[in-house]
C-alpha positions in Angstrom: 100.1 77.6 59.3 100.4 76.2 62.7 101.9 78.2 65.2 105.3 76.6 67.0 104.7 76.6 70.7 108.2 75.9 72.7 108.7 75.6 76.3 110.7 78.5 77.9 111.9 78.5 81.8 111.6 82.2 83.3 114.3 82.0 86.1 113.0 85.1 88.9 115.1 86.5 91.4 113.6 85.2 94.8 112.6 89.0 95.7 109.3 91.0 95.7 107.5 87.7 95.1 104.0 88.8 95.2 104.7 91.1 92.5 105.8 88.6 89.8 102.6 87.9 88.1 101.4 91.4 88.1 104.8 92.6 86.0 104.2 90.0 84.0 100.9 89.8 82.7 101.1 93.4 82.6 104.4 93.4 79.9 102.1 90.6 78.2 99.3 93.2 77.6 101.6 96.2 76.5 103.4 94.4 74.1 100.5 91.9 73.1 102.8 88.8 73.7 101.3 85.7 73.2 102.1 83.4 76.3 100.8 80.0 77.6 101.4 78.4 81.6 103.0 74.9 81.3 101.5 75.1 84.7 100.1 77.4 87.5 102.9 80.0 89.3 104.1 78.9 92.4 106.3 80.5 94.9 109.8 78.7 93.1 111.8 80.9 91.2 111.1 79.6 88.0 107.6 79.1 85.5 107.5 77.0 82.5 105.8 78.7 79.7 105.3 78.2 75.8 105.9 81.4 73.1 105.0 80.9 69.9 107.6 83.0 69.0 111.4 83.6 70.9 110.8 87.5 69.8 108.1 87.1 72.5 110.5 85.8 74.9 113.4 88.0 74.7 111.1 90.9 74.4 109.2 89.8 77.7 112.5 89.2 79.3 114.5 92.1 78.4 111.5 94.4 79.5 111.2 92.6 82.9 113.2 93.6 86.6 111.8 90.4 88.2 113.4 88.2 85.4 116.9 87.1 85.7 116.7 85.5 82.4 115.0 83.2 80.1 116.0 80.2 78.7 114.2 77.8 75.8 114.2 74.5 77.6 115.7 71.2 76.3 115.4 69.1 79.0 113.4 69.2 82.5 113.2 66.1 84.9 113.5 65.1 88.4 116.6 63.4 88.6 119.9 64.2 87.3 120.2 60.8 85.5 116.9 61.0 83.5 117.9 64.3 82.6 120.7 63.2 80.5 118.9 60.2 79.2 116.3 62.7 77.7 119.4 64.7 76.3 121.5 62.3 74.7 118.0 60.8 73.4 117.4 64.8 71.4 121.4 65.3 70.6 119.9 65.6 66.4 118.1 67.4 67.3 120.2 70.5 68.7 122.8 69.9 66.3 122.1 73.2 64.6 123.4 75.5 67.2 126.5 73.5 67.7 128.7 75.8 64.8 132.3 74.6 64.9 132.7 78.4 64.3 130.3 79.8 66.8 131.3 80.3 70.4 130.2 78.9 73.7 129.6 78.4 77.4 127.8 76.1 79.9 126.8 77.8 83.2 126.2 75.5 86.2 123.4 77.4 88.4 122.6 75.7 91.7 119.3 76.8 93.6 118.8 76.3 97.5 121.8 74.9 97.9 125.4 75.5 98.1 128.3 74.6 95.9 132.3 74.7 95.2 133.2 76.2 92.2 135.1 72.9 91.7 131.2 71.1 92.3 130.1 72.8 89.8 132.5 72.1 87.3 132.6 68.0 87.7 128.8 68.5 86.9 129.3 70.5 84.1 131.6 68.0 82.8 128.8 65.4 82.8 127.9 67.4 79.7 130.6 66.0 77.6 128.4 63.9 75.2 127.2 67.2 73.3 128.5 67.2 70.3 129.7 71.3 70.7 132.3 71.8 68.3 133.6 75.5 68.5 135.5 77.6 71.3 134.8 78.1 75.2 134.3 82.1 75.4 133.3 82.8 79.1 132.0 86.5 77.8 129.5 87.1 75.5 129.4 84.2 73.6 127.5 83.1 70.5 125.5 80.3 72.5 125.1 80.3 76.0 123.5 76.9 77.6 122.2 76.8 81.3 122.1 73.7 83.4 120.0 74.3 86.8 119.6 72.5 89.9 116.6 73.3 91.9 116.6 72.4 96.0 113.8 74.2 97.1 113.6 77.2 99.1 114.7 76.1 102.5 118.1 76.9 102.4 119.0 76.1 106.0 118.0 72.4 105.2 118.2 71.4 101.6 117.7 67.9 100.6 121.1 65.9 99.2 119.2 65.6 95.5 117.9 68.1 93.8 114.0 68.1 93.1 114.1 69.5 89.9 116.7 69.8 86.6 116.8 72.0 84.2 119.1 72.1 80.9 118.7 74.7 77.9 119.6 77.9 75.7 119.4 81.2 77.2 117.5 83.4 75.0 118.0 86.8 76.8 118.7 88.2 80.1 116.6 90.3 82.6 116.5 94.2 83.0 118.9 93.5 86.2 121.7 95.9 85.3 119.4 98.6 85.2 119.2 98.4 89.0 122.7 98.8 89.4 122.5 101.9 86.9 119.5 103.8 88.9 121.0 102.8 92.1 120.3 105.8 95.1 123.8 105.2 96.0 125.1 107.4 93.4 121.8 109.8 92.5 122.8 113.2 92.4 119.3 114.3 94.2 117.9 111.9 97.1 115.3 112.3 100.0 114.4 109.9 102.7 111.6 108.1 101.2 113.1 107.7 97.3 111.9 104.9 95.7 114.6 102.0 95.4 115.3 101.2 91.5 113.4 98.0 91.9 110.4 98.9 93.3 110.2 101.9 90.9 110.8 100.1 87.4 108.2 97.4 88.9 105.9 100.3 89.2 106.4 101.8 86.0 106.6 98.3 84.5 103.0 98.0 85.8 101.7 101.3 84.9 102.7 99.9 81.0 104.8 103.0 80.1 105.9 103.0 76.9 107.7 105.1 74.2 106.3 108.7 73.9 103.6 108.1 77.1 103.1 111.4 79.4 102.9 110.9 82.5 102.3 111.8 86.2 103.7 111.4 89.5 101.0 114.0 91.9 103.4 113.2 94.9 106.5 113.2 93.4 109.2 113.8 96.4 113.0 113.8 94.7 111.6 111.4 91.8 112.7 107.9 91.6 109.3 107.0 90.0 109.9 110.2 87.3 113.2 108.6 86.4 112.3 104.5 86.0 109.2 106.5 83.6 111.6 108.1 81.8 113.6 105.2 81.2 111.2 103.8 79.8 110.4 106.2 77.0 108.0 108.5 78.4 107.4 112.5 78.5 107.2 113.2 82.7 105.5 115.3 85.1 105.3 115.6 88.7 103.9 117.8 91.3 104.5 118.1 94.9 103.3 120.8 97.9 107.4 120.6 99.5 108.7 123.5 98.1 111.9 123.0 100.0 111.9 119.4 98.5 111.5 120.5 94.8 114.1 123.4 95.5 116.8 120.8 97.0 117.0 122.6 100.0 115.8 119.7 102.7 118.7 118.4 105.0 120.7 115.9 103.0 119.7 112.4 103.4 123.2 110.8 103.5 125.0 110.3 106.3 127.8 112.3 105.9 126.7 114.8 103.7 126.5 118.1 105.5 124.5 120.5 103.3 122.9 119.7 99.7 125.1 120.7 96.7 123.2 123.6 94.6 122.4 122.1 91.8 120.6 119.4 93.6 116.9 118.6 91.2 114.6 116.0 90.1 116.2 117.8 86.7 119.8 117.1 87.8 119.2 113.7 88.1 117.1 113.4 84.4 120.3 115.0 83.3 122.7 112.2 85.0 120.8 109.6 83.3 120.7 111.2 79.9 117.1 111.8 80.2 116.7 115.5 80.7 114.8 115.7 77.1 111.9 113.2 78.6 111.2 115.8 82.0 108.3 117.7 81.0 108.3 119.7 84.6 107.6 119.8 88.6 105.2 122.1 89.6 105.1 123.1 93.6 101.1 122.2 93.5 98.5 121.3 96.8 96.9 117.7 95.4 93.9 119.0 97.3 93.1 122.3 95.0 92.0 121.9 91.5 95.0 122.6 89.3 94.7 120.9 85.5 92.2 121.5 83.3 89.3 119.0 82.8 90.9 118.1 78.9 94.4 117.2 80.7 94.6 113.1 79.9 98.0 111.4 81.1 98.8 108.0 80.2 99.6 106.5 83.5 99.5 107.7 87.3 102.8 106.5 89.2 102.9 107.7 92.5 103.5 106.9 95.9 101.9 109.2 98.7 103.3 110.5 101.8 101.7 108.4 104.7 102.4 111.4 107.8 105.4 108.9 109.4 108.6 110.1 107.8 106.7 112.4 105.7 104.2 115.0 106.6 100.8 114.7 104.8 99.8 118.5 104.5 97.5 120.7 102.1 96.8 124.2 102.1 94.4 125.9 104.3 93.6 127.3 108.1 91.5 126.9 110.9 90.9 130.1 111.7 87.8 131.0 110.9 86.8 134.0 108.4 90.6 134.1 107.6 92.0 136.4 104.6 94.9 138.1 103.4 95.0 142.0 102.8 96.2 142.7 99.4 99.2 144.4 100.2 100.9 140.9 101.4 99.4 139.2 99.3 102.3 139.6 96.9 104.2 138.0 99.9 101.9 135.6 101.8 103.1 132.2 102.5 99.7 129.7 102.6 99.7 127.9 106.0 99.0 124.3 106.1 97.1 121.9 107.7 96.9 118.1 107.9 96.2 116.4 104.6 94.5 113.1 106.2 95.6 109.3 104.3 91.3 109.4 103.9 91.2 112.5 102.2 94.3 112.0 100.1 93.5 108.6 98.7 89.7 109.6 97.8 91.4 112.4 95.8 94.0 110.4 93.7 91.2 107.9 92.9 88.9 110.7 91.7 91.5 112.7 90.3 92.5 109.7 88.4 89.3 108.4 87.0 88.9 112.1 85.8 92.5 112.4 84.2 93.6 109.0 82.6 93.3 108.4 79.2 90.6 105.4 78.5 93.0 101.9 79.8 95.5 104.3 81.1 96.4 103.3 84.5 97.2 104.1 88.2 100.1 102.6 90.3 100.2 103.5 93.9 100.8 101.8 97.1 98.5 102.2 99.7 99.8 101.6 104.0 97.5 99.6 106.4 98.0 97.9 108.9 98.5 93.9 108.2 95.3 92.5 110.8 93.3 94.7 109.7 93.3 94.2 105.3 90.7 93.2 103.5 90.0 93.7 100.2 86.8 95.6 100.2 88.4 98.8 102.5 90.9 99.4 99.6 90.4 102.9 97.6 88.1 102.3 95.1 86.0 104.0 92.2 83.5 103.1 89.6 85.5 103.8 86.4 88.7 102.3 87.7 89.1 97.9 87.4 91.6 96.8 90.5 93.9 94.4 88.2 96.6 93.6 90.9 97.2 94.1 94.7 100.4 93.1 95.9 101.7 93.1 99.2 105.1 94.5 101.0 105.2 93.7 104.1 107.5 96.6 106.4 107.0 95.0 109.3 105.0 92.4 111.8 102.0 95.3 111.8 102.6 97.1 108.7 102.3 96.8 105.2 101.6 98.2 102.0 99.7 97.3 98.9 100.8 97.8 95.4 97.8 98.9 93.8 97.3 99.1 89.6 94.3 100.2 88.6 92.9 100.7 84.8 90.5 103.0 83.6 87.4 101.6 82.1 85.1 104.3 81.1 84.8 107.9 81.6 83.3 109.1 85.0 80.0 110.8 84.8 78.8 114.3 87.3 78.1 112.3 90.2 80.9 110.5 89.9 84.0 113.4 90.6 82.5 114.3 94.0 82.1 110.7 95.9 81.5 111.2 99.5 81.2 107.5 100.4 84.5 106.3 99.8 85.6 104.9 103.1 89.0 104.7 103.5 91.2 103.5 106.7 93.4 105.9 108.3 96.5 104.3 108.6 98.7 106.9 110.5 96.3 107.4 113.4 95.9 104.1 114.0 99.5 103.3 113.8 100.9 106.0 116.1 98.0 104.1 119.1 99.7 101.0 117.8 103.2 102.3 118.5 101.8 104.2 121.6 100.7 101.3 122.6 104.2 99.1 121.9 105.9 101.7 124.1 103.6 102.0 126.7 103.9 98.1 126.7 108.0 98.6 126.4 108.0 101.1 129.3 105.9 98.7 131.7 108.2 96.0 130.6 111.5 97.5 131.2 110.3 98.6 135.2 109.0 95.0 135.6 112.2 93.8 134.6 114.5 96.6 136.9 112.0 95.6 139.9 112.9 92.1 139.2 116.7 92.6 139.4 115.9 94.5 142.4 114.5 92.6 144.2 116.9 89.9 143.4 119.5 92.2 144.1 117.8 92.5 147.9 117.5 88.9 148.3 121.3 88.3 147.2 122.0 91.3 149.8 120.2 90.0 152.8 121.6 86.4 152.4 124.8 87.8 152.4 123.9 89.7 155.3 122.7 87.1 157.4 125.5 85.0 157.4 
C-alpha cells in the first residue's frame, strides 16, 4: 500500500537560526522519522515538509526547542484572495474535522509585521465560509486551525501585503514550555557561565539523548547540560577540576545574593526538577589525567569547556622541577595547578571521546575562535569521529563559537589515542592581544579626543582674550 505523503508547515522561532537543521535532522535520525523538503531551508521561519504519517509530525514537533509548532497545511498562496479561492474550492474535503460536538479555535498569526488585535479579528472573520459547526473554546480545544501571514524578516520596513499565506490544523506544539520550566531564573544552583535552557536542550537534542542513555558532561560547571540530559531520559555524569564549584561554595552569581545557601548542588537542582533518580554522580576529576577505565562507553558527550575568560582553564601539575610530596602531607596535600591551554584541552576531549563513545554515540561541544580567522579545516578533529554539524553563535563582532556534533564511526586503533598533530587555535591568547589591542586603541583615542577639546578650549580662550 502506498504511503500518504501530506504537507506540514514547521513554524520556528526566529532564534538560534543556524542551529535549525542540525536539531532537526538529528530528532529525524533518533526517532527514524520519515520526512521529505517541499523545498530547500531558508532563513524564514517556516519549512514545508511532507510525513507520511502525523505520528511523525507531532513526535518531531513535541521533541523539538526550535519548533513553535506544526501545522498540516490546507492551503498556501501568495495572496490573501487566492488563498480563500483554494479553500472554499477543498471545503468537502475538511468536512470531517468540523464535529458539531467537537470544539474550536482560529488563531490569526501575523509575521514581520504588526497588528491590532481588532486587525486580526476582521481577518479572521474572512473565514466565515467554513462550514465549523461546534463551540469557540479559546483553551485547549478539540481542533485548533492556524491562519498565518508572512512579511518577511525586515521588520522595520515590511511591505503592505503579505508575501506568503498560510491556512491549516495544528497538529502539536513545540518543547517551548520547557524553557520557561529550566529557566536559570529560578535554579536552585547557578554559576556564571550556566548554559541557558535553550542552548542546553539544543545540545542535548543534538547529542540524540534518549530514554535510559548514560551520559557525560567532562566540564560540567553547575550543570545546565546534566539537567536538559536528564530531561530527556538519560542516566548522568559529570566531572569537573572546581572543587569549590561542585561544593557550591563559589561567590553567588546573582546579584543580590550575598553568600550561597548550603544545600547549593548540581544534585539540588536534579532534585528541583524531579530528576534526582537520573544523576548518576560529579566527580572532582583533572580532564588531563587518565581517570575511566578503557571499557567505560557513554552514549553521548555534552559539554561545554572553560575557554580561560570568565573561567580559568587549569589542570594539575607544577613547574618546579623534580617536585614531590613527603608522605607525611601527603594525606593533606592540595595539587597545585597550572594552565590547562584551549590546544591541549580540545585534543583531549576529541581523543578522549573517540576512545569512550559507544559506536554512533556522539559529542556536542562548542568550540571559541575568533570570527576572521574560521575556517573549517582548523576545527578539532579525529579520525574515528564524522563532523555532522557546525553551527555558529556569534558573541560578538570578533568572537564566536561553533556548535560542534560529532559521531563516532569506528573504534580508534593504538596510534590513534596519542595524536600529536592535531593543531588547534588558541583562542584565549589571541583574544586577550585582541582586546589589548582594542584598549590600547581606546586609550589613544580618548587622549586624542581630550587634546582636541583642549585645544579648542585654548582657541575659545584666547579669542576671548583678545577682544
Amino acid at each position: 500500500m502506498a504511503k500518504q505523503w501530506k504537507k506540514y508547515l514547521l513554524w520556528f522561532a526566529q532564534e538560534h537560526i543556524d542551529f535549525r537543521i542540525a536539531e532537526i535532522e538529528s530528532l529525524i535520525s533518533l526517532f527514524k522519522i520519515e520526512m521529505r523538503y517541499a523545498h530547500k531551508p531558508q532563513l524564514e521561519p517556516y519549512w514545508i515538509v511532507e510525513f507520511s504519517s502525523e505520528g511523525d509530525a507531532k513526535l518531531l514537533t513535541t521533541r523539538s526547542v526550535s519548533l513553535r509548532n506544526c501545522v498540516e497545511l490546507w492551503g498556501h498562496e501568495t495572496s490573501t484572495a487566492a488563498l480563500h479561492t483554494n479553500l472554499r474550492e477543498k471545503c468537502e474535503m475538511f468536512a470531517p474535522y468540523f464535529n458539531p460536538n467537537k470544539t474550536f479555535k482560529i488563531e490569526v498569526e501575523t509575521f514581520g509585521r504588526h497588528f491590532t488585535q481588532k486587525e486580526k479579528v476582521d481577518k479572521l472573520e474572512t473565514f466565515d465560509y467554513l462550514p465549523i459547526k461546534g463551540n469557540v473554546k479559546l483553551t485547549d480545544p478539540d481542533l485548533c486551525l492556524q491562519y498565518i501571514e508572512y512579511y518577511g524578516t525586515r521588520a522595520s520596513c515590511p511591505p503592505l501585503l503579505p508575501y506568503e499565506v498560510f491556512f491549516g490544523r495544528c497538529v502539536a506544539y513545540g518543547l517551548r514550555q520547557l524553557m520557561k520550566k529550566l529557566s536559570l531564573k529560578t535554579r536552585k544552583f547557578i554559576g556564571n557561565t550556566s548554559m541557558d535552557p535553550q542552548l542546553s536542550l539544543l545540545m542535548a537534542n543534538q547529542a540524540k539523548v534518549k530514554n535510559g542513555d548514560i551520559i557525560l558532561d567532562p566540564f560540567v560547571g553547575s550543570g545546565s547540560l546534566l539537567v536538559a540530559a536528564a530531561e530527556f531520559g538519560a542516566y548522568v555524569y559529570g566531572s569537573d577540576i572546581d572543587y569549590l564549584m561542585l561544593h557550591g561554595k563559589t561567590k553567588p552569581s546573582r546579584i543580590r545574593q550575598e553568600k550561597r545557601a548550603k544545600d547549593e548542588s548540581i544534585r539540588a537542582n536534579m532534585k528541583q526538577y524531579n530528576l534526582e533518580h537520573k544523576y548518576l554522580d560529579v566527580l572532582i576529576h583533572d580532564f588531563a589525567t587518565i581517570f575511566w577505565k578503557d571499557c567505560m562507553e557513554f552514549d553521548a558527550i555534552i559539554t561545554d569547556p572553560p575557554y580561560g575568560i570568565r573561567e580559568s582553564t587549569e589542570k594539575i601539575g607544577t613547574e618546579k622541577d623534580s617536585f614531590t610530596v613527603s608522605e607525611e602531607h601527603l594525606s593533606t596535600h592540595y595539587p597545585a595547578k597550572i594552565e590547562y591551554g584551549i590546544p591541549s584541552i580540545y585534543r583531549d576531549l576529541i581523543i578522549f571521546s573517540a576512545k569512550h563513545l559507544k559506536i554512533g554515540g556522539r559529542l556536542v561541544c562548542w568550540f571559541p575562535l575568533l570570527r576572521e580567522d574560521y575556517n573549517e579545516k582548523a576545527l578539532p578533529s579525529h579520525p574515528c569521529l564524522k563532523l555532522l554539524a557546525n553551527g555558529e553563535q556569534v558573541l560578538s563582532k570578533v568572537t564566536s563559537r561553533r556548535l560542534l556534533t560529532f559521531e563516532k564511526t569506528r573504534h580508534p586503533v593504538k596510534e590513534e589515542l596519542n595524536l600529536d598533530n592535531i593543531a588547534i587555535q588558541d583562542f584565549r591568547e589571541k583574544y586577550f592581544e585582541i582586546r589589548e589591542e582594542t584598549r590600547k586603541e581606546r586609550r589613544l583615542k580618548e587622549a586624542a579626543t581630550r587634546k582636541e577639546n583642549w585645544e579648542k578650549y585654548a582657541r575659545s580662550k584666547n579669542s576671548v582674550e583678545g577682544r
